[in-house]
N, C-alpha and C positions, 0 to 999 in steps of 0.2 A: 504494500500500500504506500504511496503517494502521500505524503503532506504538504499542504498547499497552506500558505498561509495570504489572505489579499488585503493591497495596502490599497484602497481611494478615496479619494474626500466625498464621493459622492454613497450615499446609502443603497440608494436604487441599484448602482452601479456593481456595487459588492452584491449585493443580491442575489440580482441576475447571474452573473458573475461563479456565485457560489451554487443556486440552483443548477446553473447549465456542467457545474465540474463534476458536482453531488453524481451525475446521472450516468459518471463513467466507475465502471467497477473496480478501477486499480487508484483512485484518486480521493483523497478525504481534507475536505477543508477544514482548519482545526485553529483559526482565529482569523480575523476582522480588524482592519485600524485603517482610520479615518485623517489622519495625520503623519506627514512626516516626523518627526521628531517623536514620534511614540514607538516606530517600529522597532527598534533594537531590543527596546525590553521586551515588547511583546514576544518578540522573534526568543529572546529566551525563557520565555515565560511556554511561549506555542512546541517551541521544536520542530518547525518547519523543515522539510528538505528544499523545498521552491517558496519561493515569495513573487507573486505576481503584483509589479508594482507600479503606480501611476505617476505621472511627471510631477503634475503642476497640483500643489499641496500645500496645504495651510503648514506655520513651526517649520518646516523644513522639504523643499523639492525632492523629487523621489531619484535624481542624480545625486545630490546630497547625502540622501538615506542610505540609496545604494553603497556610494563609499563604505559608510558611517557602520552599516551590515556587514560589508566582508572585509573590516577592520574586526570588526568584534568576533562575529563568527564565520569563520570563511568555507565553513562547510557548506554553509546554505547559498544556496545556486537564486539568480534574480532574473527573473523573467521581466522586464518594464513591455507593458501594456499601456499603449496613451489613446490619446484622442487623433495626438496633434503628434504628425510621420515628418517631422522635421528632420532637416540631415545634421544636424549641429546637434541635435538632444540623440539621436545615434551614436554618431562619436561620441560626444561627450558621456551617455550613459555606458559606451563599451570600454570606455577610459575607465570607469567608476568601476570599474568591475560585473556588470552585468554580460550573461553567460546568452543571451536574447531581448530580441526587438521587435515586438510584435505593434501592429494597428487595432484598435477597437472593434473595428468590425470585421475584423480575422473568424470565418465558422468558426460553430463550437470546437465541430471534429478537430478542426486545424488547431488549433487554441490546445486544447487536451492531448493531441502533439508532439506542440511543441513544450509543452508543460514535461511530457518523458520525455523525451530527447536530452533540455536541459538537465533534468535529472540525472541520466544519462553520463554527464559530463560535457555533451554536444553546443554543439554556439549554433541562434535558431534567428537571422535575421531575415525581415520582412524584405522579400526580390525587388521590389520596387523602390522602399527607402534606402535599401542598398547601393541602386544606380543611382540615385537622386544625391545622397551621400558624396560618392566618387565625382558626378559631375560638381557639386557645391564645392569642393574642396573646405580646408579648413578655416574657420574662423581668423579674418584677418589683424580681428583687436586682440592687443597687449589685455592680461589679465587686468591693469587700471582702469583701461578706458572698456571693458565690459563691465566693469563693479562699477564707473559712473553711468552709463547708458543706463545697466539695470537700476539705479538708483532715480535716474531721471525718465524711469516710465510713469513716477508715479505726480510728475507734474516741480514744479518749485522754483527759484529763483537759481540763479547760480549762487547766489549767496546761499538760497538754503543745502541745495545738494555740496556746498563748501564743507557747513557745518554739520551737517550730517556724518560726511565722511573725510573731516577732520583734514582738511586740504584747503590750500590758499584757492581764493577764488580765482587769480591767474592760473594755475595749476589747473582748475575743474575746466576754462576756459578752453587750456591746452589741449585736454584729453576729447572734449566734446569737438573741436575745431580737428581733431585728427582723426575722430570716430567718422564725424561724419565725411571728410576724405575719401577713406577706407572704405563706405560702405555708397559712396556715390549719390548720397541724398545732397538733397538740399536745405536743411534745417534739423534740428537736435529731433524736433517728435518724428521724421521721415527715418533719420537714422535708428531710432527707436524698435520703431517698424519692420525695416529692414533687418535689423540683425535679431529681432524677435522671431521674424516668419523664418529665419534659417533657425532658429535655435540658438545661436551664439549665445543668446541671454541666459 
């Protein structure tokens, strides 16, 4: 038997989720979490073999998690399950340590899978975010000028994204004048945009 354990902020989504795994005979869900930043404990609280995990999470993203998981327990294998087939949350999830990359609306059949494959030991990524991956190549911002972008999705002055993240507002100016370079926009919320729809954020 299969322990699965699923991590998304949405309820519905675990649900489903859990009903559609429940219906295979080698597969047993054996805990629920709704947050990034909660999984590790739960994960040793559950004993999961696989964790099917979603991106974008309240406390901590499920790149994040991932890490934060196969720091702690490296036995457990990470399946990320998103919405959103970004080539940059690819990368960046296969950098974390996830063993698979699947899409939301991957069949069940498929989905149950790639859930033994990865158990397996196997790496189970989605064919199409695959090529989209490869032609995207990799994210062209410095780890500063990702930590400001993501900082400035959520609106503010440059003085406040300064203060925030504890850098001279020349400095913030810098990084946002070279983001947006790099990513070929024409303004701070376009570059936003751009390096979100790839995933870099």
């Amino acid at each position: 038997m299969i322990k699965v354990m699923l991590v998304d902020d949405q309820a519905l989504v675990r649900g489903a989720l859990a009903a559609l795994l429940e219906l295979e005979s080698d597969l047993q869900v054996v805990g629920e979490v709704g947050r990034g930043d909660e999984v590790v404990a739960a994960a040793r609280s559950a004993a999961p073999d696989v964790v099917l995990m979603d991106v974008e999470m309240p406390g901590m993203d499920g790149i994040e998690a991932t890490a934060a998981l196969r720091t702690a327990l490296p036995s457990v294998r990470v399946l990320i399950v998103t919405t959103f087939g970004r080539p940059g949350f690819l990368r960046r999830g296969l950098q974390a340590g996830a063993a698979g990359f699947v899409v939301k609306d991957t069949p069940a059949r498929e989905l149950a899978d790639a859930v033994r494959r990865v158990h397996q030991g196997l790496r189970v990524v989605d064919p199409a975010l695959a090529t989209d991956s490869l032609v995207a190549g990799e994210s062209p911002l410095t780890q500063r000028e990702t930590e400001v972008l993501r900082t400035a999705r959520s609106g503010g002055t440059v003085a406040d994204l300064a203060g925030t993240l504890f850098l001279s507002e020349g400095t913030v100016r810098n990084h946002l004048s070279s983001a947006i370079g790099k990513t070929g926009a024409r303004t701070r919320a376009e570059a936003v945009q751009i390096a979100d729809n790839n995933g870099w954020l």
